[in-house]
N, C-alpha and C positions, 0 to 999 in steps of 0.2 A: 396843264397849261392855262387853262379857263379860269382855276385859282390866283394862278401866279396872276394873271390880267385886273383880276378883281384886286388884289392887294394893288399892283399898280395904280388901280383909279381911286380906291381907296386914300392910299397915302399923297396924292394930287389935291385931292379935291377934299380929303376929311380931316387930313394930319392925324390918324390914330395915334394914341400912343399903344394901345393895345388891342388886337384881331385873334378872339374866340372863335375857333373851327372845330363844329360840333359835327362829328362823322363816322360814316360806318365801313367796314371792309365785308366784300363777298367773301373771300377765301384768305388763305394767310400767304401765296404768291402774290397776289394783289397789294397786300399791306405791306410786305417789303420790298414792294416796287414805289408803293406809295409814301413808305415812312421816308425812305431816301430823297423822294424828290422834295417833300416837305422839309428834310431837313435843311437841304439846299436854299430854300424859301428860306425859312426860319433866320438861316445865315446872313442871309439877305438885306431884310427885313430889321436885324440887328444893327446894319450898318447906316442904318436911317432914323434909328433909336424908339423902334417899333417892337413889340414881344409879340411874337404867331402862340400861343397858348392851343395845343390840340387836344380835344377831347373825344378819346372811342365811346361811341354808345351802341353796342350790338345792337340794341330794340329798337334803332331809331330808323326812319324811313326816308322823313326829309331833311335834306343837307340844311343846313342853316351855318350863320356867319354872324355874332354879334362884336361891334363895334362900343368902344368904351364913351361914345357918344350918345350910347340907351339906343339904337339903331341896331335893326337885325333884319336880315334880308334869309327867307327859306327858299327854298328850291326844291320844285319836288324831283324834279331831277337831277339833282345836283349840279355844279358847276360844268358838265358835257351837256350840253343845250344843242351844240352844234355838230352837223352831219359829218364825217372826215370827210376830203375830198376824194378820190378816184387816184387822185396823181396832183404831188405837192406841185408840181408845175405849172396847174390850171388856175385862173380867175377864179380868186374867193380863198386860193389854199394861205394867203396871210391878212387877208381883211374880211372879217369875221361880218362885214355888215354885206358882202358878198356872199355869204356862204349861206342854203337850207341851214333852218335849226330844225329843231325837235321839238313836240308839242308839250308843253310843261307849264307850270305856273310859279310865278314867282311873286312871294308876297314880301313888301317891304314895310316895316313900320317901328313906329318906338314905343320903349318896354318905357317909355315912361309917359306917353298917354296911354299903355293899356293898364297902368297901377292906379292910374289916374279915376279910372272908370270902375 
């Protein structure tokens, strides 16, 4: 869901026309839990004339997201930053600015000041 929220602020505020999701799977229940919801994205995403391009990288550690605007955003802990709640019923369970995160780092920057240098 933290994906799907990022393509929403994404397509708001960047107009991509195309969103690289460079990712990895712990096991292979995981990946067809997660190819499906991706595909659902992907669906989505097409209807706004945007392409989700997904790439597995078993070796890879941290999430990253690059934007066909040379912007790429890593994540060392990927897109679940935030705590679940106890019980969807509680304060914070739909506003995320409510909610404990988890301690992570997020680096944002463009591949086109780092070719730059």
């Amino acid at each position: 869901m933290n994906f799907l929220r990022f393509c929403e602020v994404a397509v708001r505020v960047a107009r991509p026309k195309k969103i690289l999701l460079i990712t990895t799977f712990d096991n292979q229940p995981e990946k067809e839990v997660a190819t499906t919801k991706l595909g659902t994205i992907t669906d989505s995403l097409k209807e706004l004339d945007v392409q989700l391009e997904i790439n597995v990288n078993p070796n890879l550690h941290d999430r990253q997201v690059r934007l066909n605007s040379d912007w790429t955003a890593k994540i060392g802990r990927g897109f679940d930053i935030n705590q679940r709640p106890d019980d969807w019923l509680t304060v914070g369970a739909n506003d995320l600015d409510l909610r404990p995160c988890l301690e992570t780092t997020v680096d944002i920057f463009s591949d086109s000041a780092t070719r730059s240098q």
